[in-house]
Backbone as a chain_set.jsonl record, in Angstrom:
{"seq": "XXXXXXXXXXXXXXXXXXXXXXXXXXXXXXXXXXXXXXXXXXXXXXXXXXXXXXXXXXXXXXXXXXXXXXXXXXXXXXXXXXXXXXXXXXXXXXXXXXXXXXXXXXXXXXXXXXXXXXXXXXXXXXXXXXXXXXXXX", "coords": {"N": [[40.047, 31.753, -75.883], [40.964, 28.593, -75.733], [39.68, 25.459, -73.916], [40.658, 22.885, -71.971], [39.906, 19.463, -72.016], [39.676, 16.767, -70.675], [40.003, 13.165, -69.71], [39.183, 9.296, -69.11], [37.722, 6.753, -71.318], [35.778, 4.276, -72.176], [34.973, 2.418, -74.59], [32.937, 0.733, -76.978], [33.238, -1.647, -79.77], [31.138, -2.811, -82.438], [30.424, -5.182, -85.368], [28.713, -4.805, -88.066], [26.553, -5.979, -90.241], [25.566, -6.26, -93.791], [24.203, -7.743, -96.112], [23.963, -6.968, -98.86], [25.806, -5.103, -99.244], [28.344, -5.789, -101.096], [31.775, -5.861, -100.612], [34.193, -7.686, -99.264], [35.943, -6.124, -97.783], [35.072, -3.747, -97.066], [33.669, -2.875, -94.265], [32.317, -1.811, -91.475], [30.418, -0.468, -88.375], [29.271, -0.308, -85.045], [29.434, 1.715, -82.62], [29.907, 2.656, -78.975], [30.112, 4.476, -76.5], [32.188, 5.687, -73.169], [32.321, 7.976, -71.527], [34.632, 9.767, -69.237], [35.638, 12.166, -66.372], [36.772, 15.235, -67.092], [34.699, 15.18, -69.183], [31.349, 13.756, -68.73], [29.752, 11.733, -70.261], [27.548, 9.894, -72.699], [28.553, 8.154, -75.593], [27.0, 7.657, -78.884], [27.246, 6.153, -82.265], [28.375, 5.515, -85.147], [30.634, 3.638, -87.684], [32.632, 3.509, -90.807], [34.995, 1.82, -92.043], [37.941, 0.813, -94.048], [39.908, -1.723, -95.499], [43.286, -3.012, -95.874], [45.101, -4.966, -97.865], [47.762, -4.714, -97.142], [49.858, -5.196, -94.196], [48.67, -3.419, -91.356], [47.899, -0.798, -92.629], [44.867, 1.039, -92.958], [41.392, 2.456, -93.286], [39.037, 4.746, -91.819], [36.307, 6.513, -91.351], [33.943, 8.354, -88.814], [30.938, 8.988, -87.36], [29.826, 10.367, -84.491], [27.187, 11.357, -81.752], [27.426, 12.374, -78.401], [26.251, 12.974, -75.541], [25.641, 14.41, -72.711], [27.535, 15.793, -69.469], [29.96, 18.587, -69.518], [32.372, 19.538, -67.702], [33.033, 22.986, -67.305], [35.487, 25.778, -66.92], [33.98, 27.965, -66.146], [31.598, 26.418, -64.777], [29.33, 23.146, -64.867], [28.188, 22.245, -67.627], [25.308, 21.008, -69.756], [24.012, 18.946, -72.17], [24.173, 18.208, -76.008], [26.449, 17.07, -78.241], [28.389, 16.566, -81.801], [30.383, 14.203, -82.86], [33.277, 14.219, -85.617], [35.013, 11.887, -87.44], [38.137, 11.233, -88.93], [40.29, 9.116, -90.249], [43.387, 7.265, -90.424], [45.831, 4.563, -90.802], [48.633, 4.198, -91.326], [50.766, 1.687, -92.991], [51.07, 0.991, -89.731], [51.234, 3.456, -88.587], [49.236, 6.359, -87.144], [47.074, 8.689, -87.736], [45.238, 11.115, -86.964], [42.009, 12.746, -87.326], [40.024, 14.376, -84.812], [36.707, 15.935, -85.229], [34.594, 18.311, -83.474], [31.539, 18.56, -84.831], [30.461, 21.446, -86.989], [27.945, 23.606, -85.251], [26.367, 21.477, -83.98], [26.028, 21.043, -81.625], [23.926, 21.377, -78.714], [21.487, 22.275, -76.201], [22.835, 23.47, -72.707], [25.613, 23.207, -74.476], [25.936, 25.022, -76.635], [26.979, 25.834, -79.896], [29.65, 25.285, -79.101], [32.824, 24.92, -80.035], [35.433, 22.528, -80.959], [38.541, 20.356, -80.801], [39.094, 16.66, -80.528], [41.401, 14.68, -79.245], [42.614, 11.089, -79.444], [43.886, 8.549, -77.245], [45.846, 5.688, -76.846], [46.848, 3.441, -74.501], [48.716, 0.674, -73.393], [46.358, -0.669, -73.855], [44.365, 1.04, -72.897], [41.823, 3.548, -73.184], [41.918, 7.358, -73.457], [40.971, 10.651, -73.717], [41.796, 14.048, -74.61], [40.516, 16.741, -74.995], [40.187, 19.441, -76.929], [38.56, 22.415, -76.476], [36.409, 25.22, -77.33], [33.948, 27.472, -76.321], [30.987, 29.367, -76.062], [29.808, 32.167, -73.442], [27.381, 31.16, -70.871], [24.35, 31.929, -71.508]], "CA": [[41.164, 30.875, -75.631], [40.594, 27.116, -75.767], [39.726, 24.808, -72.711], [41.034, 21.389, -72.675], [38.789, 18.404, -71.139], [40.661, 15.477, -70.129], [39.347, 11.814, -68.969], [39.448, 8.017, -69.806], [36.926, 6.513, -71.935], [35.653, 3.37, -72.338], [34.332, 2.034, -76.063], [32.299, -0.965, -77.205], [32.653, -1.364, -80.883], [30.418, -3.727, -82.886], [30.446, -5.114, -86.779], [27.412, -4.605, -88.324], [26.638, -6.826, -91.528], [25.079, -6.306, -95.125], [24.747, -8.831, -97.209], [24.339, -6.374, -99.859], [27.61, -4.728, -99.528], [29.707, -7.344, -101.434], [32.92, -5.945, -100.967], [34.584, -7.455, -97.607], [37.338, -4.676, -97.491], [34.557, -2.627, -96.445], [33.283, -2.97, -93.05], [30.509, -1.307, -91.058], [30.627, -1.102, -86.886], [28.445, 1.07, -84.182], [30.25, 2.626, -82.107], [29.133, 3.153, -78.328], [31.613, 5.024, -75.467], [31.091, 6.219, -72.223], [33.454, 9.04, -71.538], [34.915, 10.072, -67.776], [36.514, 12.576, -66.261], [35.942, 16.68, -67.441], [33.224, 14.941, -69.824], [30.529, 12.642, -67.695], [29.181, 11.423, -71.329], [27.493, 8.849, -73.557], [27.792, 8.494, -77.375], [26.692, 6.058, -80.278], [27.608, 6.448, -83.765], [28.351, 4.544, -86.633], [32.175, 3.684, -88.065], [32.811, 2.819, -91.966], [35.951, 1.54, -92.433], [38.525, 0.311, -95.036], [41.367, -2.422, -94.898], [43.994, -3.282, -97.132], [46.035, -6.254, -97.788], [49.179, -4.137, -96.631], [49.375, -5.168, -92.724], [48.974, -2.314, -90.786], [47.229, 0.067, -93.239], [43.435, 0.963, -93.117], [41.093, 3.556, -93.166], [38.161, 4.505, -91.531], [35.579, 7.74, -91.177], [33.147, 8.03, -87.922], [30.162, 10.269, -86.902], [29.352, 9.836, -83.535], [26.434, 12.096, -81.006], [28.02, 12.747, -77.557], [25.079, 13.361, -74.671], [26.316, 14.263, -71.278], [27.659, 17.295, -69.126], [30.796, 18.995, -69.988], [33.043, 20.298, -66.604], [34.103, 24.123, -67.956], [35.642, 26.865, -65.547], [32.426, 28.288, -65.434], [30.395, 25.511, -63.95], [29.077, 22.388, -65.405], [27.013, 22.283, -68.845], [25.16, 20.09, -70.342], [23.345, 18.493, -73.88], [25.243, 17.435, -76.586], [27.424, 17.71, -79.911], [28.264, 15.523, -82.585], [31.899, 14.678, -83.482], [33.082, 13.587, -86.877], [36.355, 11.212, -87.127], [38.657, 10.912, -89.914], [41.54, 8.345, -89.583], [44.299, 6.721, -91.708], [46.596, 4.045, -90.756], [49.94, 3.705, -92.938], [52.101, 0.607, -92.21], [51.562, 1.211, -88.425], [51.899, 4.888, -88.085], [48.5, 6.34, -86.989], [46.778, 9.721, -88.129], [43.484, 10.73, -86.37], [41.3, 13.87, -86.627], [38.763, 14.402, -84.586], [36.112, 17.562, -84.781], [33.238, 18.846, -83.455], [30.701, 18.863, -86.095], [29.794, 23.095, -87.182], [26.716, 23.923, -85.244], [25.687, 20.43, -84.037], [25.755, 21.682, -80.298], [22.538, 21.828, -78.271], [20.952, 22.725, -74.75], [24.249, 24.258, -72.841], [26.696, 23.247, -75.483], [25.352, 25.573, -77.974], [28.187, 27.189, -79.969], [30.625, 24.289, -79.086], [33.662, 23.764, -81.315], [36.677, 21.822, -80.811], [38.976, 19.251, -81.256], [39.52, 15.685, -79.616], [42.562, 13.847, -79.222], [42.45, 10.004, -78.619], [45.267, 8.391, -76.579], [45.776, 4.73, -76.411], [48.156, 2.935, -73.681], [48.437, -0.527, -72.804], [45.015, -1.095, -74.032], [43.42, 1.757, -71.952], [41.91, 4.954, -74.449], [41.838, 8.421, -72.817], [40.758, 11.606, -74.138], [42.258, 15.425, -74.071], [39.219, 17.673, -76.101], [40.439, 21.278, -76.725], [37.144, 23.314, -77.139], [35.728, 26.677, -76.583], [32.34, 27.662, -75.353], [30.475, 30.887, -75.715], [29.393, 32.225, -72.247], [25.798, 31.028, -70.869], [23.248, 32.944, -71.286]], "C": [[40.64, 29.452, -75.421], [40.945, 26.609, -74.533], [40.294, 23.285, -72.805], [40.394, 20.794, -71.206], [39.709, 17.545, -70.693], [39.943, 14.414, -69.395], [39.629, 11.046, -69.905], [38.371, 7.899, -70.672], [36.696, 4.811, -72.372], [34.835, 3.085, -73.888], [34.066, 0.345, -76.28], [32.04, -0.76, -79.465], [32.088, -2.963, -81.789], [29.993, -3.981, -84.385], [29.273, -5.027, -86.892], [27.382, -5.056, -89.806], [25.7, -6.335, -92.333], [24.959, -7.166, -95.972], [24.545, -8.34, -98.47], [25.295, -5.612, -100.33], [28.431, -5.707, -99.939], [30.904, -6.894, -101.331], [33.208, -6.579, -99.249], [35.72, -6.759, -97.365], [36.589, -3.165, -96.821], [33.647, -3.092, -95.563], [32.279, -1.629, -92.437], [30.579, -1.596, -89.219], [29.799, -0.001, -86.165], [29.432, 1.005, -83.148], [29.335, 3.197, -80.309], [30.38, 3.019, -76.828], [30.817, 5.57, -74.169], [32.469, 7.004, -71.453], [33.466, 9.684, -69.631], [35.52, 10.871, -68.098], [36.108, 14.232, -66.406], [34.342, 16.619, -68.325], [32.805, 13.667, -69.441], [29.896, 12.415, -69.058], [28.472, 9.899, -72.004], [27.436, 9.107, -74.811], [27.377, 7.096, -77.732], [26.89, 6.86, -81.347], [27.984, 5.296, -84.518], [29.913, 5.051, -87.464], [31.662, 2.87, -89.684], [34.37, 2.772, -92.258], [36.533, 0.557, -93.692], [39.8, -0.59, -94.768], [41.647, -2.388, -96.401], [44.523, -4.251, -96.939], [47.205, -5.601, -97.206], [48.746, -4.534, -95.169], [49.48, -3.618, -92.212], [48.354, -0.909, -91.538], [45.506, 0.143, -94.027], [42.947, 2.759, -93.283], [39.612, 4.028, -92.236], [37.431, 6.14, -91.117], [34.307, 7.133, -89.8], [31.9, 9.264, -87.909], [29.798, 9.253, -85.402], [28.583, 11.166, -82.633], [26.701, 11.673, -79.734], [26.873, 13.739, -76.492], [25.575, 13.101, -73.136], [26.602, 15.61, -70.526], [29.125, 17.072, -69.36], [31.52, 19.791, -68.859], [33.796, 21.868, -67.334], [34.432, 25.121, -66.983], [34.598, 27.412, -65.073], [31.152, 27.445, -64.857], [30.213, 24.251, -64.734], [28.095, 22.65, -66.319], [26.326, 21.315, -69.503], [24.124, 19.856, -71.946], [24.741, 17.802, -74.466], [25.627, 17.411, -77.906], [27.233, 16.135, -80.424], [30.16, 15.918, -83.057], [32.167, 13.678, -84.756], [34.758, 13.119, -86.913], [36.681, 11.119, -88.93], [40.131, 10.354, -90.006], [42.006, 7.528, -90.493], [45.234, 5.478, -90.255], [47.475, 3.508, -91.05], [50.973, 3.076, -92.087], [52.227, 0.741, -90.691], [51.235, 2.001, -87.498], [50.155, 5.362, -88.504], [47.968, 7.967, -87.297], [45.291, 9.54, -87.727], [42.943, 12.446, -86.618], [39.533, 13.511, -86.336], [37.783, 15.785, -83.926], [35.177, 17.581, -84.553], [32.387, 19.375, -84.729], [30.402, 20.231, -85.948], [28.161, 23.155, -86.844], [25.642, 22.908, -84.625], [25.555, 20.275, -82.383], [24.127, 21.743, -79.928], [22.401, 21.725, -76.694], [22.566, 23.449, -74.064], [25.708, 24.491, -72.996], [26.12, 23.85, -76.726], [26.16, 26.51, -78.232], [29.424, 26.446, -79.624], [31.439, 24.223, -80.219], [34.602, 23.302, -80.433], [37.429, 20.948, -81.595], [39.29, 18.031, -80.465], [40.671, 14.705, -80.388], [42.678, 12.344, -78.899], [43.197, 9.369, -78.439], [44.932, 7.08, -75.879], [46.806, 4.247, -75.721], [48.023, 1.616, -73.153], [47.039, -0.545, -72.78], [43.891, 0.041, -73.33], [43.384, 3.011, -72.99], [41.515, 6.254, -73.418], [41.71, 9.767, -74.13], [41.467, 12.854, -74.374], [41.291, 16.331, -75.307], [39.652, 18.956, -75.548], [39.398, 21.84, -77.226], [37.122, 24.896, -76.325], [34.31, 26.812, -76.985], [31.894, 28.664, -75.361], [30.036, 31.146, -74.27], [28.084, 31.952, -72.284], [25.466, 32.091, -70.913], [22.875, 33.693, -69.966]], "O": [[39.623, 29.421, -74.728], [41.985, 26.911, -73.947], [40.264, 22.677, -73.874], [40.336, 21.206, -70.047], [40.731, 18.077, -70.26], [39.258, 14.766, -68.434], [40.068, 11.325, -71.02], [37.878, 8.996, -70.938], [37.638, 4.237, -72.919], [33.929, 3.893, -74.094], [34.63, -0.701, -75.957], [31.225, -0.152, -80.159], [32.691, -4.03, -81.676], [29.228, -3.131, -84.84], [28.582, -5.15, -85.88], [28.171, -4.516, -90.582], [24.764, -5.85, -91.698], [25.926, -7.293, -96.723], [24.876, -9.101, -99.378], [25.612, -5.435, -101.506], [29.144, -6.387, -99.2], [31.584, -7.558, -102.114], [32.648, -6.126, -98.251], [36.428, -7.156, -96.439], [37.056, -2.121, -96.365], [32.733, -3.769, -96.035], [31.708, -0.738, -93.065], [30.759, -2.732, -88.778], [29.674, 1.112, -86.674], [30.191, 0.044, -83.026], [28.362, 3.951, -80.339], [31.079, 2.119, -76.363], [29.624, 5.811, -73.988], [33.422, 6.427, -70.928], [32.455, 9.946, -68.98], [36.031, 11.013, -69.209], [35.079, 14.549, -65.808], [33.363, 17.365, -68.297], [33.46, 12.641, -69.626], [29.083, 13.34, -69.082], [29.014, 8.838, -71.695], [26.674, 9.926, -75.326], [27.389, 5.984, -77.204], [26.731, 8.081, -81.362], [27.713, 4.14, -84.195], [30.285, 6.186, -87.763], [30.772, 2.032, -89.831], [34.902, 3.78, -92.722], [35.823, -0.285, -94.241], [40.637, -0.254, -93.931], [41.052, -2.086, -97.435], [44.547, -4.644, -95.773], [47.735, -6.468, -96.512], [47.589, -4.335, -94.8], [50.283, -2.798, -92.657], [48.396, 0.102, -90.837], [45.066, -0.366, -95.058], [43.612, 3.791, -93.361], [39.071, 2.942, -92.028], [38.19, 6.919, -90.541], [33.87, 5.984, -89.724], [32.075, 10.35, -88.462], [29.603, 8.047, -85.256], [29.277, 12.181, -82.694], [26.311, 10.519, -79.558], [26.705, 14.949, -76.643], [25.813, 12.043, -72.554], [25.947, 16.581, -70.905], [29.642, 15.956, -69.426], [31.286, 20.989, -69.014], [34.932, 21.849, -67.808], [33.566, 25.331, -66.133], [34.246, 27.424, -63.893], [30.02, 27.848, -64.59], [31.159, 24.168, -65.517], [27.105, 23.271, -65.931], [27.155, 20.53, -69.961], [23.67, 20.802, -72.589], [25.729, 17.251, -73.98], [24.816, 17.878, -78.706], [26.603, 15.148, -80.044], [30.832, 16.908, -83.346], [31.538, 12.639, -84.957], [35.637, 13.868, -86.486], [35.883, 10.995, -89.859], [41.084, 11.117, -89.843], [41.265, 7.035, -91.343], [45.169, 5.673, -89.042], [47.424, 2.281, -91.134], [51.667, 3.435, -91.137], [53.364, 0.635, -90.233], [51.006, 1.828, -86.301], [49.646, 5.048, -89.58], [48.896, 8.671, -86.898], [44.479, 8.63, -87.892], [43.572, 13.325, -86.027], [38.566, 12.978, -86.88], [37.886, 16.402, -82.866], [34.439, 16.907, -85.272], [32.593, 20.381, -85.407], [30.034, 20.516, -84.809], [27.274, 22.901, -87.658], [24.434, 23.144, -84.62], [24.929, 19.303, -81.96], [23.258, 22.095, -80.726], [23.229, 21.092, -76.038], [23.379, 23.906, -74.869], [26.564, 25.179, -72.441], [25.87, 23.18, -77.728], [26.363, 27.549, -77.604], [30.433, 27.093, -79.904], [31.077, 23.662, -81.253], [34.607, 23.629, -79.247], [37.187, 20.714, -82.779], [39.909, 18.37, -79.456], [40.779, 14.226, -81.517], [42.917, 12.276, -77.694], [43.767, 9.164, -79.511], [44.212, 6.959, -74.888], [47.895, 4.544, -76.212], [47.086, 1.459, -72.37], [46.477, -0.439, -71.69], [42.685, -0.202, -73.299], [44.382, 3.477, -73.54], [40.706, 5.976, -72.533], [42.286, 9.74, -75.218], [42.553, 12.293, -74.228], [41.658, 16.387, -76.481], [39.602, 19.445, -74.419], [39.239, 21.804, -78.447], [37.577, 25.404, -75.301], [33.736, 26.243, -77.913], [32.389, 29.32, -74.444], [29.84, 30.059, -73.728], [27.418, 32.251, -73.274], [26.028, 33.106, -70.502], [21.942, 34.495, -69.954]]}, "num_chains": 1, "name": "protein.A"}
């Protein structure tokens, strides 16, 4: 049965330039969060995104590695996964998934899947990650 995490999260994101990428519709940013709450965490990763001349409609794919402990009924765990983002934005209207990479679990997140939810409000982003957990060892 799936656990759900819950906390705020703070994010720092940062362009990152090419001057051999000539297109400027395609962008480039690292990515670095620091997650409260059921998950005491840090990640970094790396965002490639897409704009369009339409306002309001982009695109953008993430990988990001997630190192921290994990609060689960059975006690606290810790190491760390990798989650992989895939996100649309049409005229406005916002479409997000975000999954635990297959297998990318280690020390006692090994065997980790899920999914995370990300929830913006008056400028403040919060979490809710539904995962399940094999039992420790």
């Amino acid at each position: 049965m799936p656990i759900h995490a819950t906390g705020p999260f703070d994010v720092k994101l940062a362009p990152q330039t090419d001057d051999k990428v000539g297109d400027p519709t395609v962008g480039r940013m690292s990515i670095d969060k620091q997650f409260h709450g059921d998950l005491e965490a840090t990640s970094k990763g790396q965002m490639l995104t897409a704009m369009t001349e339409t306002k309001g409609s982009a695109g953008y794919v993430a990988i990001e590695r997630v190192t921290g402990t994990l609060h689960t009924p059975g006690g606290v765990r810790s190491g760390s996964f990798a989650l992989q983002h895939f996100g649309t934005l049409t005229r406005g209207t916002p479409q997000l998934n975000v999954t635990v990479v297959p297998d990318s679990g280690t020390g006692q997140l090994v065997g980790l899947t899920g999914k995370m939810t990300i929830n913006i409000a008056d400028g403040k982003h919060s979490y809710d990650f539904e995962y399940t957990l094999p039992d420790a060892p």
